[in-house]
C-alpha positions as CSV (number, residue, x, y, z in Angstrom):
1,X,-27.9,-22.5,-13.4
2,X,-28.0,-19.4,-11.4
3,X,-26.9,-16.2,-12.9
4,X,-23.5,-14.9,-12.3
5,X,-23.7,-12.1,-9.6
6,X,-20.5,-9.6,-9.1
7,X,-20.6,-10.9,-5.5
8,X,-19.8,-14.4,-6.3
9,X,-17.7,-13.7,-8.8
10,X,-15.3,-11.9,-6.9
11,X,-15.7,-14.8,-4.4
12,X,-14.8,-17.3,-6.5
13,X,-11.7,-15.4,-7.6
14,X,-11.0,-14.7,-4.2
15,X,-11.2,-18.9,-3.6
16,X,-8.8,-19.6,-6.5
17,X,-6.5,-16.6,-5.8
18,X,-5.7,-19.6,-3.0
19,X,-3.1,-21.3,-4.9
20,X,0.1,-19.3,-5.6
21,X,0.4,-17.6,-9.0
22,X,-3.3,-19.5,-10.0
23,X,-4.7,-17.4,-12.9
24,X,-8.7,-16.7,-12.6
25,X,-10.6,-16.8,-16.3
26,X,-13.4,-15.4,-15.1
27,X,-14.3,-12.4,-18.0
28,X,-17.2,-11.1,-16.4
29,X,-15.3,-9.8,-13.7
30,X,-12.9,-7.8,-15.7
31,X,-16.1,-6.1,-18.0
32,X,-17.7,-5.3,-14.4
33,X,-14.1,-3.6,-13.1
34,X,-14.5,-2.0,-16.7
35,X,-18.2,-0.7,-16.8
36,X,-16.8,1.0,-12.8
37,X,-14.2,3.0,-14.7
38,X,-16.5,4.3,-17.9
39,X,-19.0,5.4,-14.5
40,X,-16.2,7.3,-12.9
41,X,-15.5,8.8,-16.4
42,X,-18.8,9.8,-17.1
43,X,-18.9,11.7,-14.1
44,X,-16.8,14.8,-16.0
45,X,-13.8,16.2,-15.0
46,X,-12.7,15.1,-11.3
47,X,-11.5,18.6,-9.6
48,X,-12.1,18.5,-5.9
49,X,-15.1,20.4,-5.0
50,X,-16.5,20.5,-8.8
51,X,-19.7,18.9,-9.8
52,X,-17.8,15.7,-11.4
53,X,-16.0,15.2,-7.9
54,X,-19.2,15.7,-5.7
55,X,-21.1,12.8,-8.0
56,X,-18.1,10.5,-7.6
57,X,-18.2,10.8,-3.9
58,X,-21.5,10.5,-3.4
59,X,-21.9,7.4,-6.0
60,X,-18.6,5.9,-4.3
61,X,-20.4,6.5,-1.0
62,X,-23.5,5.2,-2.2
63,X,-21.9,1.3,-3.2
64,X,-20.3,1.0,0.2
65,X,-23.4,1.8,2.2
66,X,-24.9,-0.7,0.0
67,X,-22.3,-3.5,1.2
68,X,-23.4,-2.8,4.7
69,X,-20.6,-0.3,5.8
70,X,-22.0,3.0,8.0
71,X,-20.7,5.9,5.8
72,X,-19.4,9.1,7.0
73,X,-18.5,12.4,4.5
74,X,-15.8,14.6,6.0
75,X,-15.8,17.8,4.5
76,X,-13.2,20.2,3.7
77,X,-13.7,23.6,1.8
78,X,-12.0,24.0,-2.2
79,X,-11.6,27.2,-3.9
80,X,-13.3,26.2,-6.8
81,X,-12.2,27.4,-10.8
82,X,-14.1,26.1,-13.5
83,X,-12.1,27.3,-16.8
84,X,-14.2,28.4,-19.8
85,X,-11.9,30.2,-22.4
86,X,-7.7,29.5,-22.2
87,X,-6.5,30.3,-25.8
88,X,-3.2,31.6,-26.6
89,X,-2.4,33.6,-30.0
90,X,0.5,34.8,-32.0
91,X,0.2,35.7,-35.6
92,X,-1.8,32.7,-37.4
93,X,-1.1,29.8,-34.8
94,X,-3.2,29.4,-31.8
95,X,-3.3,26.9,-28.8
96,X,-5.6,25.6,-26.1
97,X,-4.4,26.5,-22.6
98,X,-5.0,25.4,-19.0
99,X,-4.3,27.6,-16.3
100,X,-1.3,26.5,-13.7
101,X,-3.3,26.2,-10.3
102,X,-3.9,28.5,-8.3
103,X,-5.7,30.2,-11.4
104,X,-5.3,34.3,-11.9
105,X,-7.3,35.7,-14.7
106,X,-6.2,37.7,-17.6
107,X,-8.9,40.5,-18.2
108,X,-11.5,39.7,-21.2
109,X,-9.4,41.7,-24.0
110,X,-6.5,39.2,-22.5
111,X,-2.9,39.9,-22.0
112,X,-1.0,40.6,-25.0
113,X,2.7,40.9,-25.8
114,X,6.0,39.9,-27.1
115,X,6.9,36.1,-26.9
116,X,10.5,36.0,-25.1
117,X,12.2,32.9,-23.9
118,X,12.1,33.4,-20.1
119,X,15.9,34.0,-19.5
120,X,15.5,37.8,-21.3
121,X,11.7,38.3,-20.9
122,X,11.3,41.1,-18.8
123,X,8.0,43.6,-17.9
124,X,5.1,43.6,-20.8
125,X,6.1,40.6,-22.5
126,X,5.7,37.4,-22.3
127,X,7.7,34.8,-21.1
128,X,8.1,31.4,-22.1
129,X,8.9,28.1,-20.2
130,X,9.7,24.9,-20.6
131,X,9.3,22.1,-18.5
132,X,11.7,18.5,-18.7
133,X,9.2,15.6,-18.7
134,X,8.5,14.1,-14.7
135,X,5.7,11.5,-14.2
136,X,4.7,13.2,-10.8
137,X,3.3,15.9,-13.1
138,X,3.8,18.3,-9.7
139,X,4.8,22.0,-9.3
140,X,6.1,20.6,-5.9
141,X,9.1,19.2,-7.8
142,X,12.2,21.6,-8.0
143,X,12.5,21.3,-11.9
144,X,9.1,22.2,-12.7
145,X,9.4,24.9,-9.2
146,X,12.2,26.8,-10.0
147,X,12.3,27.5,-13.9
148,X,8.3,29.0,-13.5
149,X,9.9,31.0,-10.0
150,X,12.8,32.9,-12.0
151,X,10.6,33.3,-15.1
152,X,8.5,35.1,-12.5
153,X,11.5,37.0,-11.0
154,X,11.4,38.6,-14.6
155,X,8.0,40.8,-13.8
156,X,6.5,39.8,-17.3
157,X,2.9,40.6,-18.3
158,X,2.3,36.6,-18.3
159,X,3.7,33.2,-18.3
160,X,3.8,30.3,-20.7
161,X,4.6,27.1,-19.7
162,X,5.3,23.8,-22.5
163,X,4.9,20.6,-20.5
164,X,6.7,17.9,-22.5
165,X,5.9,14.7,-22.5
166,X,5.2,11.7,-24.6
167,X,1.6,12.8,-26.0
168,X,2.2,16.1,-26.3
169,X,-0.7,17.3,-24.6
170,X,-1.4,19.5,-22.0
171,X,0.2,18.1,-18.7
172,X,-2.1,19.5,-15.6
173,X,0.6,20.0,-12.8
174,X,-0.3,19.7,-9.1
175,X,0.0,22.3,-6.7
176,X,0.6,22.5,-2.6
177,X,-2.8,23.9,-0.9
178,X,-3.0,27.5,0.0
179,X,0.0,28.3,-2.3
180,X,0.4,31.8,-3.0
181,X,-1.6,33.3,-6.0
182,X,0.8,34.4,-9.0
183,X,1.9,37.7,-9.8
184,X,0.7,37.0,-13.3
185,X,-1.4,34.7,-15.7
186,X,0.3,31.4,-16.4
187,X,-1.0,28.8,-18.3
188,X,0.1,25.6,-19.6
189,X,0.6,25.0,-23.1
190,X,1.2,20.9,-24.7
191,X,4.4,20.6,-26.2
192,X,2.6,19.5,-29.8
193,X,2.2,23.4,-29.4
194,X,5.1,24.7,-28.1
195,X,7.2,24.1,-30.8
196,X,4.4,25.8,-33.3
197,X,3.8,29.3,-31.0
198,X,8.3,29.3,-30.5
199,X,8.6,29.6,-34.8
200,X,5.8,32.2,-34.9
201,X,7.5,34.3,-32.3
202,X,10.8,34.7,-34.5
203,X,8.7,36.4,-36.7
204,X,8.0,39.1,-33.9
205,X,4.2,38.7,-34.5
206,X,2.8,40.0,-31.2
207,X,1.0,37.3,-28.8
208,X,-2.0,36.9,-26.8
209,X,-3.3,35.2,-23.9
210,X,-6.9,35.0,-22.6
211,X,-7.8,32.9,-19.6
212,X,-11.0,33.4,-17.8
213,X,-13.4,31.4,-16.0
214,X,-15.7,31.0,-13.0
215,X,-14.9,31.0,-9.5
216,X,-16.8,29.7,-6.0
217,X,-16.1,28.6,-3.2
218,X,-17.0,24.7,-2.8
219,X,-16.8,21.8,-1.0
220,X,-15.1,18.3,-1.2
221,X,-15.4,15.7,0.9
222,X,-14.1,12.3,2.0
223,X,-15.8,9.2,1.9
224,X,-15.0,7.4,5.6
225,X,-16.4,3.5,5.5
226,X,-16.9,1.5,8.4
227,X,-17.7,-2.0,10.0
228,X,-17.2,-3.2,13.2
229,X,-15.4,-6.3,14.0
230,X,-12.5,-8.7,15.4
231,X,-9.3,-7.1,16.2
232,X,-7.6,-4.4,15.2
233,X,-8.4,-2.5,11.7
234,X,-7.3,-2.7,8.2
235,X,-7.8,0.0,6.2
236,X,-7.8,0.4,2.4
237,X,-7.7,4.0,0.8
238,X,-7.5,5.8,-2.6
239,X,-7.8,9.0,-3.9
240,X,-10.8,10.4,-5.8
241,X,-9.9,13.7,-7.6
242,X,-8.0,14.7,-10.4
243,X,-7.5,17.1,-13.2
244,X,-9.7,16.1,-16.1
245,X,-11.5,12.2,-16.3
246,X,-8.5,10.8,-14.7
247,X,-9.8,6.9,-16.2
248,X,-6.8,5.0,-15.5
249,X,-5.3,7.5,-13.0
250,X,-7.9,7.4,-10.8
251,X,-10.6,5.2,-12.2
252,X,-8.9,1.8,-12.2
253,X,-8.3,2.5,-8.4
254,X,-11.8,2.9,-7.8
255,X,-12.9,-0.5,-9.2
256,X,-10.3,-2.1,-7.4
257,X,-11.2,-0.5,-4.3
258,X,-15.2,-0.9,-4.7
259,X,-14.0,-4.6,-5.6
260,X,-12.3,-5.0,-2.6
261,X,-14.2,-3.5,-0.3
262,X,-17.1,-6.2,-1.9
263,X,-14.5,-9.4,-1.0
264,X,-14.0,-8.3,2.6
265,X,-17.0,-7.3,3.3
266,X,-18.3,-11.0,2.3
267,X,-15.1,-13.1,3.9
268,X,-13.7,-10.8,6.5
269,X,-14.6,-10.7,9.9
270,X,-11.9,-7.8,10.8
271,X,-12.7,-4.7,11.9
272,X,-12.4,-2.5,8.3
273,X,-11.7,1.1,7.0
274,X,-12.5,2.0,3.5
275,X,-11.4,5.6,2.9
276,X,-11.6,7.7,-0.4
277,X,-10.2,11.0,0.1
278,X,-10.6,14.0,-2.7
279,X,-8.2,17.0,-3.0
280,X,-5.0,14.6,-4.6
281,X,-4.5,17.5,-7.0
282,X,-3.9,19.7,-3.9
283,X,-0.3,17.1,-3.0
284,X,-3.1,15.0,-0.7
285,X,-4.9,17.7,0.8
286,X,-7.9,15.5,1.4
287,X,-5.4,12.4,2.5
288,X,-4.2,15.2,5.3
289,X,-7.7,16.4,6.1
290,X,-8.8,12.4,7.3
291,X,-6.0,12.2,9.5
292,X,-8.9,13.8,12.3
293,X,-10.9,11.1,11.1
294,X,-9.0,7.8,11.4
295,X,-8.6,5.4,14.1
296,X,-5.2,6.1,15.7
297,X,-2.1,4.0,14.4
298,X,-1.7,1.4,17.3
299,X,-5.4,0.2,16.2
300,X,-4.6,-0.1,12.7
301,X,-3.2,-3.8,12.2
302,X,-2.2,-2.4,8.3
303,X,-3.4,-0.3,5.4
304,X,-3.4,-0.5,1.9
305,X,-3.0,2.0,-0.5
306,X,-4.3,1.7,-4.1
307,X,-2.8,4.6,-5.9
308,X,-2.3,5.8,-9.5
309,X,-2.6,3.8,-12.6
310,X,-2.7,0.6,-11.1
311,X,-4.2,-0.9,-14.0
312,X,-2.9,0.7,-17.5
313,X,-2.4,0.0,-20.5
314,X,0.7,0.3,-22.9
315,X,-0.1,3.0,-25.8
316,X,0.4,3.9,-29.0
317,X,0.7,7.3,-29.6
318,X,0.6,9.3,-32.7
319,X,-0.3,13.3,-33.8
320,X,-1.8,13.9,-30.5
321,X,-3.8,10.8,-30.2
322,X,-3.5,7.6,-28.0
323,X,-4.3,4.1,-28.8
324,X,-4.0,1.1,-26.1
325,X,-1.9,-1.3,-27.1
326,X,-3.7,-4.3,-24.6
327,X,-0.7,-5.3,-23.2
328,X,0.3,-3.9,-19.8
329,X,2.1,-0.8,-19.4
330,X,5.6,-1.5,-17.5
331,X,6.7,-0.7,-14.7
332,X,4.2,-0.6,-12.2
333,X,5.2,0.3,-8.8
334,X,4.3,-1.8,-5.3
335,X,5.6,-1.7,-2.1
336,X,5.2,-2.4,1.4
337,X,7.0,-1.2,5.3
338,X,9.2,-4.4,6.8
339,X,6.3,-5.4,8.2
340,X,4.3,-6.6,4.9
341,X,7.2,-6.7,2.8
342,X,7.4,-10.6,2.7
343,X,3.6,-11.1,2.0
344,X,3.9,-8.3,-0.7
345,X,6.7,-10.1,-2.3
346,X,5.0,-13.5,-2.2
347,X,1.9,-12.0,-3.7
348,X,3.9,-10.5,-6.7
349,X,6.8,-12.6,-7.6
350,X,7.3,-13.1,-10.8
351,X,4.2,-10.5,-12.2
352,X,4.8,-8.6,-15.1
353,X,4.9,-6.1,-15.6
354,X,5.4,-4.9,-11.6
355,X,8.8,-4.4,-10.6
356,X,10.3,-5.7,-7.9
357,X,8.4,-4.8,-4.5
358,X,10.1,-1.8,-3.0
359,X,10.4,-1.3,1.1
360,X,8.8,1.7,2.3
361,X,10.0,4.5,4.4
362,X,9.9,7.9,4.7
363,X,12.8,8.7,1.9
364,X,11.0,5.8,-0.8
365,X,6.7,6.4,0.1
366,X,5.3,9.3,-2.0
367,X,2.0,11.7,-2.4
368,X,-0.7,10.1,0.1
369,X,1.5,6.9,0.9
370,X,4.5,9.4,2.7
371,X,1.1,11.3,4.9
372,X,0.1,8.1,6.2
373,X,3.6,6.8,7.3
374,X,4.7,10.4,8.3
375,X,1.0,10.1,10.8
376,X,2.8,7.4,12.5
377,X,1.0,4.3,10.4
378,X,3.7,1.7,9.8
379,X,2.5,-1.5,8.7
380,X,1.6,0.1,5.0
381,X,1.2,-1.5,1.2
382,X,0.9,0.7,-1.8
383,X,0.6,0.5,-5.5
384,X,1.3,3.1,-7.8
385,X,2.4,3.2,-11.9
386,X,3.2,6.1,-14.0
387,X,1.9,6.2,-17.3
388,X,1.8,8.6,-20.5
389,X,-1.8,9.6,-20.2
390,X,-1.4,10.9,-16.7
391,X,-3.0,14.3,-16.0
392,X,-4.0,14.7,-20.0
393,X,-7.4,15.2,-21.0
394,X,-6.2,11.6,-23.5
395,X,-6.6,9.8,-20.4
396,X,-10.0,8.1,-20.9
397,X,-10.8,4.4,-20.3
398,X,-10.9,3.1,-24.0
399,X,-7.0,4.6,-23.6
400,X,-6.0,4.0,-20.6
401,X,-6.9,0.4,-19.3
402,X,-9.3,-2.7,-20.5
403,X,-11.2,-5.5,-18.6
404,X,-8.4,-7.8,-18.7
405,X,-6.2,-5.2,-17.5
406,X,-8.4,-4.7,-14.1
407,X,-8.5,-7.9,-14.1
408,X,-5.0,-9.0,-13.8
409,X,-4.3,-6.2,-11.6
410,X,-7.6,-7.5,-8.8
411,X,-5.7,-11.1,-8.9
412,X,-2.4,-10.2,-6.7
413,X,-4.4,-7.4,-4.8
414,X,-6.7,-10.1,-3.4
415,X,-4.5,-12.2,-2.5
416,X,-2.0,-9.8,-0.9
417,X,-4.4,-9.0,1.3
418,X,-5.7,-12.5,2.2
419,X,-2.0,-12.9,3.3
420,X,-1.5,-9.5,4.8
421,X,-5.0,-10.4,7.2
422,X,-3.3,-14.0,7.6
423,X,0.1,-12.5,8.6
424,X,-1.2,-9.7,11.1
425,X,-3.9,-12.3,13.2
């Protein structure tokens, strides 16, 4: 008997994704999704522009080439910041920071001061904030926008800012390209912390905060795949870039998206566009950058998106740490434009733990999914999840998602797009 190759396995659950809700029990497939998202991981941290992005790209680029596709890296410049030390002191406890994008450095002896909550802190202290819990995990959103914008109105020597949320951990926060650089150090602080550094500052112990680290100027790029063929395009995108090793934020994606692109470039005879874009962390600055790139929306028959933890896992969490549970985490987001809608629904009915497919517009599409329909592209699918791990360093592959996992999520994927193609002749 022939040995199992990725190739035909996808195939064959391609074949059997035929039959309406069919189940496919092939495990190799899931440990091959799996072994995609430890490579991604290993890769380091996924900034746009850094060392760990450029290897992604080029590895990403690399597979599709392989699969016959003619590749074609779009670059865009990144003001890179690699953080080495981001420590914050007062009296005996101490916490690991991460600086709130765009970076500003304290000097080497730091930045030290009295710890105030925001609302009095005024000039040579330093002022505290703290953040409600949103998935988005953006500065872009008003309640993480505004407290950090009337802290600053405050003139204090420095900024802290607790992200809560459910691990505890530092929550990276995205930022809008070219914003402004502060008028002070900020840096984020987990909310495990928070709570320690607020009791040390009743006892008026003086604090300090030291946050250095290298800076270049860099390049990321986007990954454009291409192959000729019948009629009019169908693209399938997802971003590349995160904050730290982004394994179920951005990993999962990846399989899925390699996968995919591996099905249709074995069954399809359409015209295809596989497009990875870095510079997420920058709201979709490299989603915005491949607008010059793409084919223009009347010869796109439809595109789909494969966004954020599409693939994770329910946790366990407990004095910092995160254990996967297995089971799926709930609810994971899909969606489609009137258009696709009806396919999308067929494809998911009854799937746990997805909730119930949601029509896309311009008021209900976010981060890259809302660039593409603003561009004019209207026949559009998306998934997206939130999860607990996103934009903490705890999100890692043994966490975040499993081979079943990918698995399960690859089955309605597959076949939404074998009924998408179908639909759109």
């Amino acid at each position: 008997m022939a040995r199992p190759t990725r190739r035909n396995v996808i195939a064959g659950a391609a074949a059997a994704l035929a039959a309406p809700g069919a189940f496919v029990a092939e495990p190799d497939l899931g440990r091959r999704l799996y072994r995609d998202v430890r490579r991604y991981q290993d890769f380091g941290d996924h900034r746009s522009g850094s060392r760990g992005d450029i290897l992604t790209t080029n590895w990403i680029a690399g597979r599709l080439r392989r699969l016959g596709f003619a590749i074609t890296l779009q670059p865009f410049p990144i003001d890179l910041f690699e953080p080495e030390i981001g420590r914050f002191r007062i009296g005996n406890a101490e916490a690991e920071t991460f600086p709130l994008w765009p970076p500003r450095e304290t000097g080497p002896e730091g930045v030290q001061g009295r710890l105030v909550h925001a609302r009095r802190a005024g000039p040579g202290e330093i002022a505290l904030v703290r953040l409600p819990y949103a998935p988005n995990a953006s500065i872009a959103a008003p309640a993480y926008r505004d407290p950090i914008r009337r802290a600053i109105e405050g003139r204090p020597a420095a900024i802290i800012v607790v992200t809560e949320g459910p691990t505890g951990s530092i929550i990276a926060l995205n930022i809008p390209d070219h914003a402004p650089h502060w008028r002070m150090p900020i840096a984020l602080v987990g909310s495990r912390d928070g709570e320690r550094l607020m009791r040390a500052a009743t006892d008026g112990h003086p604090a300090l905060l030291v946050q250095r680290g290298r800076r270049s100027r860099s390049t990321a790029r986007n990954v454009f795949a291409r192959r000729p063929g019948r009629g009019r395009t169908l693209v399938v995108s997802t971003p590349t870039s995160g904050w730290f090793g982004c394994a179920g934020e951005r990993g999962a994606g990846i399989a899925l998206f390699l996968a995919v692109a591996e099905h249709l470039a074995r069954v399809s005879r359409r015209s295809l566009l596989f497009l990875a874009t870095s510079g997420h962390e920058y709201e979709g600055l490299g989603s915005r950058a491949a607008m010059s790139g793409l084919p223009p929306p009347p010869d796109v028959a439809a595109w789909v998106h494969i966004g954020a933890n599409v693939a994770g896992a329910a946790v366990d969490i407990a004095d910092g740490q995160a254990r996967s549970t297995g089971r799926p985490f709930a609810p994971r987001g899909v969606g489609a434009t009137a258009s696709l809608i009806d396919s999308v629904r067929q494809a998911y009915q009854g799937l746990a733990p997805y909730a119930p497919p949601v029509l896309l517009d311009g008021t209900t599409a976010v981060g890259d999914l809302s660039h593409y329909l603003e561009a004019g592209y209207g026949a559009v699918m998306g998934l997206v999840g939130a999860h607990p791990l996103h934009h903490t360093r705890l999100d890692l592959a043994n966490n975040a998602t499993s081979p079943q996992l990918l698995h399960e999520a690859l089955q309605p994927l597959i076949r939404t797009i074998s009924l998408i193609d179908r639909g759109i002749g």
